[in-house]
N, C-alpha and C positions, 0 to 999 in steps of 0.2 A: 687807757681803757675807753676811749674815744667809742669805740664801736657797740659801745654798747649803754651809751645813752638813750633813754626811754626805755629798755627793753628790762622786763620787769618776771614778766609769767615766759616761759621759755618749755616748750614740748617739748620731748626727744622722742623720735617716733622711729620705734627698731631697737631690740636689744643688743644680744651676744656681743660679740667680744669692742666693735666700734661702740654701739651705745653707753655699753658701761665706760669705757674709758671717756666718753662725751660727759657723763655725769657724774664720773670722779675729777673731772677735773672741773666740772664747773661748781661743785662743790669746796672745789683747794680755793677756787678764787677769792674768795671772801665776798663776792658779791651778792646783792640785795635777792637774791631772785626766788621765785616760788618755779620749782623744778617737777614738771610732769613726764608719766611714760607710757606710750602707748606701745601697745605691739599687737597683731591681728592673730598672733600664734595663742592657741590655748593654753602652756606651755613653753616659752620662750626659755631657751637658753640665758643665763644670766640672772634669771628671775631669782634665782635662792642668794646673788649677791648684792641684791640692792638692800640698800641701808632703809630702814623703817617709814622715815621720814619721807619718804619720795612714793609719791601718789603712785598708782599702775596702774593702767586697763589690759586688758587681755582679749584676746578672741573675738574681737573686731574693731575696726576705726570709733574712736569718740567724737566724733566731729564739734559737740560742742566745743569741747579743750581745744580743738583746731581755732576754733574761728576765735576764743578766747586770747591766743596767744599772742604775744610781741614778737615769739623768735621761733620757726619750727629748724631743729636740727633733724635731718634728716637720714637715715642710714643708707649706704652706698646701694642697696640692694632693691629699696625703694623705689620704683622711677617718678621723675615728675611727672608723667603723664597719669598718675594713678588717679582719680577724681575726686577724693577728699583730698591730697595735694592740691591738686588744680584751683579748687575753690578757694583752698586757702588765701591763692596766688593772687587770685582775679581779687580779692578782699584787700591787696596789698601788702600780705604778714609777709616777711621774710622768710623765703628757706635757703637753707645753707646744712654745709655738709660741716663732717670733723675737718678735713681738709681748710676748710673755710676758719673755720675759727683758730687752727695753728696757725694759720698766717696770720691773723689779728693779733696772737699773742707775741710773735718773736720778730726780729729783726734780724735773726742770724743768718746769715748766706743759706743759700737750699739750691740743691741743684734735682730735679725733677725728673722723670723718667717714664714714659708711654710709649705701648704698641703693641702688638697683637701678640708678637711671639717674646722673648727674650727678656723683657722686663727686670722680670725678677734677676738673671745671673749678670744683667749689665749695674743693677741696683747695690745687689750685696759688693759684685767685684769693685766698684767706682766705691763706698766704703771701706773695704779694703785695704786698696792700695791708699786712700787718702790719710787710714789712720799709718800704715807704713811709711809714708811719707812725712810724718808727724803731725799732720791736723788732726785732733780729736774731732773724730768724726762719727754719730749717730746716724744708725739703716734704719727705717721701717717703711709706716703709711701702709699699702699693698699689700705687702712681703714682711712677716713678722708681728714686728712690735706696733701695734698704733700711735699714728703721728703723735698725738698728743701725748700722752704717754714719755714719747720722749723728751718733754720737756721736764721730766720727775729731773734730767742729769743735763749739767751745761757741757755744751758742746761748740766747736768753732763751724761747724759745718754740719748740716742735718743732710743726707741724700734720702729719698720720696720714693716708692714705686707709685703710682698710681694709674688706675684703673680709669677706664671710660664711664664708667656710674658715679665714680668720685668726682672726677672735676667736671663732670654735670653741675654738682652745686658749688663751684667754686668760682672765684673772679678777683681776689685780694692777692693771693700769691703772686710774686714776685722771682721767680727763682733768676740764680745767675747763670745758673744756664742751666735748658729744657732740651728734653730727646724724646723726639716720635723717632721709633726704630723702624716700623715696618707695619702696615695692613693689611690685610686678608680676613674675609669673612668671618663674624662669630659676633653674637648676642642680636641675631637679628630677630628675634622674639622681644628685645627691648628697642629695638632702633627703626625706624618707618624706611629702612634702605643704606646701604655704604656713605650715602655723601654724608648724612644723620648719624652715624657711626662715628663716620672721620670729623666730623664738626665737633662733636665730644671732645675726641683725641687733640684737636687743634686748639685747645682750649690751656695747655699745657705752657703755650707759645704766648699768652696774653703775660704782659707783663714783663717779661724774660728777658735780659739783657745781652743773652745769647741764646742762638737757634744753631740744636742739632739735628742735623735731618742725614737721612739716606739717602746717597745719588743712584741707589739702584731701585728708588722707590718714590715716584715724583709725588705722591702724593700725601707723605709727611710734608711735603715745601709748608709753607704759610700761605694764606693765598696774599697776603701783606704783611712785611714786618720793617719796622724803626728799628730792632736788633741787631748784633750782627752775627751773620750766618756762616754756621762754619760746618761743612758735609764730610761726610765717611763714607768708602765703598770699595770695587775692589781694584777701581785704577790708579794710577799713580797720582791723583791729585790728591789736596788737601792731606785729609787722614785718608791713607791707601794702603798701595802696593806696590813695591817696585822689586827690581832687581838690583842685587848686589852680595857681589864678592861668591857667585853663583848658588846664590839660595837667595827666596825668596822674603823680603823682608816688611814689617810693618815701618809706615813710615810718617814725618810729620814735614807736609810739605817739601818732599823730596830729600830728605834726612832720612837715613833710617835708623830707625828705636830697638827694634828687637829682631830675631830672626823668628817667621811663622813655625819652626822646627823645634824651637825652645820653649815654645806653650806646651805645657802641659794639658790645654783642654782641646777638645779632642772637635775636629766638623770646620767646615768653612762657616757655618753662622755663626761659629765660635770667634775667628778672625774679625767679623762685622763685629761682635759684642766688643770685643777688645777696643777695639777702632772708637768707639762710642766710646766708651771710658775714657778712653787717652785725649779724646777730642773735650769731654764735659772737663776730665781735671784740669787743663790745659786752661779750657775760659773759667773755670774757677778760680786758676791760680794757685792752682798745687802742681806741685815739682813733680811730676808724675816719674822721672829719670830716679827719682828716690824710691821707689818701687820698684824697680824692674825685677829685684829677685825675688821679691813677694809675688810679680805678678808669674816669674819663669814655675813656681810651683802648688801656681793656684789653681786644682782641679774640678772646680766648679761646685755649685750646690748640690748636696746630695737627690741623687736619683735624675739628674739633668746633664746626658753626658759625661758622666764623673768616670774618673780613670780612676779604679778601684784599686789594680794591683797590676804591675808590669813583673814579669822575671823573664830571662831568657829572651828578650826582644819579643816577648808576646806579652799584649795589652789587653785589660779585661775592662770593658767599658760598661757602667750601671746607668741606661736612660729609661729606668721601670715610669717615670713620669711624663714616657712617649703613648700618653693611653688613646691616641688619636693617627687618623692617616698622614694628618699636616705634620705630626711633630715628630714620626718616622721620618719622613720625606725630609725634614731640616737637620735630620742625624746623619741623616746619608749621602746632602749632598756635601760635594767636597772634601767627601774622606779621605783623610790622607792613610792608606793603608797598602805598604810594599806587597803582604802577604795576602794570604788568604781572609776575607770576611766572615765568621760564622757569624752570622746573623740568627739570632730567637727571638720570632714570632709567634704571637697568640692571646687566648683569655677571651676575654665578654666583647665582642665583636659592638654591637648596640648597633646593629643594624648595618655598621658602615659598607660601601664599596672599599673594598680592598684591591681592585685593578689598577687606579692610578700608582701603587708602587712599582709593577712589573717592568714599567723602563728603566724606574734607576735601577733595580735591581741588575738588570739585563747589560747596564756599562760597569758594574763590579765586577770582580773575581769573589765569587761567594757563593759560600753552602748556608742553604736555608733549613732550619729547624724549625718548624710548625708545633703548638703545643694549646693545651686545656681547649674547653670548648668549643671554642670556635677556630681553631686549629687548622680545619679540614679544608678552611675557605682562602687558604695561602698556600697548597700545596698546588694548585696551579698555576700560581704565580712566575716559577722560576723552574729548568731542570733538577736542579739539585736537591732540590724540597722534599724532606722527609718528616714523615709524622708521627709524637710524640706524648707521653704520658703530659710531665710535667719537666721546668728546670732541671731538676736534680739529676734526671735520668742522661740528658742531654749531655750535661757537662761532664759526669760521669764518662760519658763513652768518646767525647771527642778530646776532653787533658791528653792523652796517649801520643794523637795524633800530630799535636800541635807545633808548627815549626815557628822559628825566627820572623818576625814581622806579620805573622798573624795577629788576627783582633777578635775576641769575641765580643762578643755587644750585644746587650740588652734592650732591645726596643720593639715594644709588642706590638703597640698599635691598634691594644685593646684596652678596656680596663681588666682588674687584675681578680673582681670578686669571687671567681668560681672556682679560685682556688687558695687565696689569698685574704686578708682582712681591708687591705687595701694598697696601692701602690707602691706606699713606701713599707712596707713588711713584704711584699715582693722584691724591692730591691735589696734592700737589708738581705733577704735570704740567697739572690744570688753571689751581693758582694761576701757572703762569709764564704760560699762556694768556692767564689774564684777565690780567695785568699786561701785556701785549703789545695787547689787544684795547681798554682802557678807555682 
C-alpha cells in the first residue's frame, strides 16, 4: 500500500455509480482515512447509498475540503480543467481517477482498451473469448461493472474499456497490452481541439508492454514507444486480411485464423474489432485458437450490430444504439449483404445533417424505411425512401416480401425518445419483431 503513504483526508468528488464504488472500496481497505464527498448536484444519484459515516456536500464545490485534502479522487465526468480542480492542482494535492487507484491495488495482467467508436464490443468480446479460452477473465472500467468493483472476485486477467475523461487521471496502469482503435471527433466541449483529444486517448499506451494501434488510423501510433507494436487493419499484414482457399480470411501474420463469413457479427468495423481482440489476446498470451467457436457465434452486444434472428437466409440485424450519423455510417460500411438492404431510419434527429449518409447509401442495393419524427428528413436521401408511422408497421409490411440474403437492419441515426423510453427498449421492441416475423 506504498501509494498511499501520507495520505490521510481523501475527497471523492462525483457520486453515481464510479463514486460510490470509489468509497466502497476505500472503505474494504481497512485504511486510516477520513473519506469526504462532494457533488455540485443538488440531488446526486447515489446519495441514498452512502453509509452515515461519510461526510456530503451537495449543490456546489466545497473548496475548503478541496484544499484540505491529501488525495482528491475524481469522477471521469469531472474535467481537470474545472477551477476548484485546478486550484487543487496548483496546491500540489493529488488528483487521480478510479482507474488510478485499480492499478495501485492489483498486479494482475490488464489489457486496456480506447477510441472513439468500438470500445465497448472489442472490450466485452476480448473478455470473452479469454474466459473461453480458460483465463478467468473480468470486463468492466467503461462498459459495465466498475474497475474497482472488480476486484470484490480474483481473476487471472481484468480487460478495461476506458474512456478519454478516465485516463485523464491516470499514470500507474500498466496494461500488457493497450488499444486505441480509432478517432474521430467527439467531446470537443471537454477537449481545447483533436490533438488534446487524442493526447487523452494516448495516455492508454503509457506504461504498456504492448501497443495496439490501427494501420488504417495513423493517429492511434504513439508518438514514441519502448513497447512492442503490433497493428490491425484490412491488409494483409500483421493482424489483417488475406485470401485464401477463395474467401476471405482473418489472419495472424499471414496465417489464417478464421474465415470473415463465419462471424456471426455483422459490418467491416466488425472485422477491425475482431482483428483488435485476436491482436490484444495474442500479446496477452491467451491461446485465442481456444476460442474460435465462441468467437464463430458471438453476436455482439446487444443493440450494436447484433444479429437478432436469421431464418431462411434473411438476417435481422438490432444497431438501435446507432443513435448518431457516424455510427450509421460504421454499420454500413462493408456490408456484407448478397440481397436486398431494408434499412430503418429515424426518431429525434437533434439537429443532425443527415446528407452525409446518401453515398453509402447510393453503392447499396437497399430500400429505405423512414420513421417517428424526424423521418421526413431521410426520405430524400435515397430513391426507394418511404415514409412511416413507426417499427412495427414497417416490418409488418415488408416479412411478406422478404427473400434469401436479405437484411433488415435497425440503424436510426437518431435517438429513440419520441417514441421510445430509450434505445435499448427500442431495440428490444424490434428484436422481438423480428423474432416474430423471420
Amino acid at each position: 500500500m506504498r501509494h498511499w503513504e501520507n495520505i490521510h483526508n481523501v475527497v471523492v468528488a462525483g457520486l453515481g455509480i464510479t463514486g460510490l464504488s470509489v468509497i466502497h472500496y476505500l472503505q474494504k481497505t481497512g485504511l486510516p482515512l477520513t473519506l469526504r464527498a462532494i457533488d455540485t448536484r443538488d440531488n446526486p444519484p447515489g446519495k441514498d447509498k452512502l453509509s452515515s459515516d461519510i461526510e456530503l456536500h451537495t449543490g456546489s464545490w466545497n473548496t475548503q475540503w478541496l484544499s484540505e485534502a491529501d488525495l482528491i479522487v475524481a469522477n471521469p465526468g469531472i474535467a481537470l480543467s474545472t477551477p476548484e480542480i485546478q486550484q487543487a492542482i496548483e496546491k500540489g494535492i493529488p488528483v487521480v481517477g478510479d482507474i488510478e487507484l485499480f492499478a495501485w491495488a492489483t498486479e494482475t495482467p490488464v489489457i486496456a482498451i480506447t477510441g472513439s467508436n468500438g470500445k465497448s464490443t472489442v472490450t466485452d468480446l476480448t473478455g470473452v473469448l479469454a474466459n473461453a479460452a480458460g483465463v478467468k477473465t473480468a470486463i468492466g472500467g467503461n462498459i459495465g461493472v466498475p474497475a474497482l468493483e472488480l476486484l470484490n472476485d480474483l481473476a487471472d486477467l481484468y480487460v478495461l474499456e476506458l474512456s478519454s475523461f478516465q485516463l485523464e487521471t491516470t499514470s500507474s496502469l500498466a496494461p500488457v497490452a493497450g488499444a486505441f482503435l480509432n478517432l474521430s471527433e467527439d467531446h470537443m466541449d471537454r477537449y481545447t481541439g483533436m490533438d488534446d483529444y487524442r493526447d487523452a486517448k494516448l495516455r492508454v499506451f503509457h506504461n504498456a508492454k504492448h501497443v495496439v494501434v490501427n494501420r488504417d488510423d495513423m493517429a492511434t501510433y504513439p508518438e514514441q514507444s519502448g513497447a512492442n507494436v503490433v497493428s490491425f487493419g484490412f491488409d494483409d499484414q500483421q493482424f489483417g486480411l488475406i485470401e485464401h482457399q477463395g474467401r476471405s480470411w482473418l489472419a495472424d501474420n499471414g496465417k489464417p485464423i478464421i474465415a470473415a463469413d463465419e462471424l456471426a457479427l455483422v459490418g467491416k468495423h466488425n472485422i477491425a474489432n475482431v482483428l483488435t481482440v485476436l491482436a490484444l489476446l495474442k500479446c496477452a498470451g491467451v491461446d485465442y485458437h481456444a476460442a474460435l467457436d465462441t468467437l464463430k457465434g458471438y453476436t455482439g452486444l446487444s443493440h450494436r450490430c447484433q444479429l437478432v434472428a436469421e431464418k431462411h437466409g434473411v438476417k435481422w440485424v438490432n444497431d438501435s444504439k446507432a443513435t448518431n450519423v457516424a455510427s450509421t455510417l460504421a454499420a454500413l460500411s462493408g456490408l456484407d449483404c448478397p440481397g436486398t438492404l431494408h434499412l430503418l431510419v429515424g426518431g429525434v434527429g437533434k439537429g443532425a445533417d443527415f446528407s452525409e449518409l446518401a453515398p453509402a447509401l447510393a453503392s447499396l442495393n437497399v430500400k429505405l424505411y423512414c420513421y417517428g419524427r424526424d423521418g421526413e428528413q431521410f426520405v430524400s436521401l435515397h430513391p426507394s425512401a418511404t415514409l412511416w408511422e413507426g417499427v412495427p408497421e414497417i416490418l409488418e409490411s415488408i416479412a411478406p416480401e422478404l427473400q434469401r440474403g436479405d437484411m433488415v437492419m435497425l440503424s436510426p441515426a437518431c435517438a429513440s425518445f419520441d417514441q421510445y423510453q430509450n434505445f435499448m427498449a427500442r431495440g428490444d421492441a424490434f428484436a422481438e419483431l423480428a423474432k416474430q416475423y423471420a
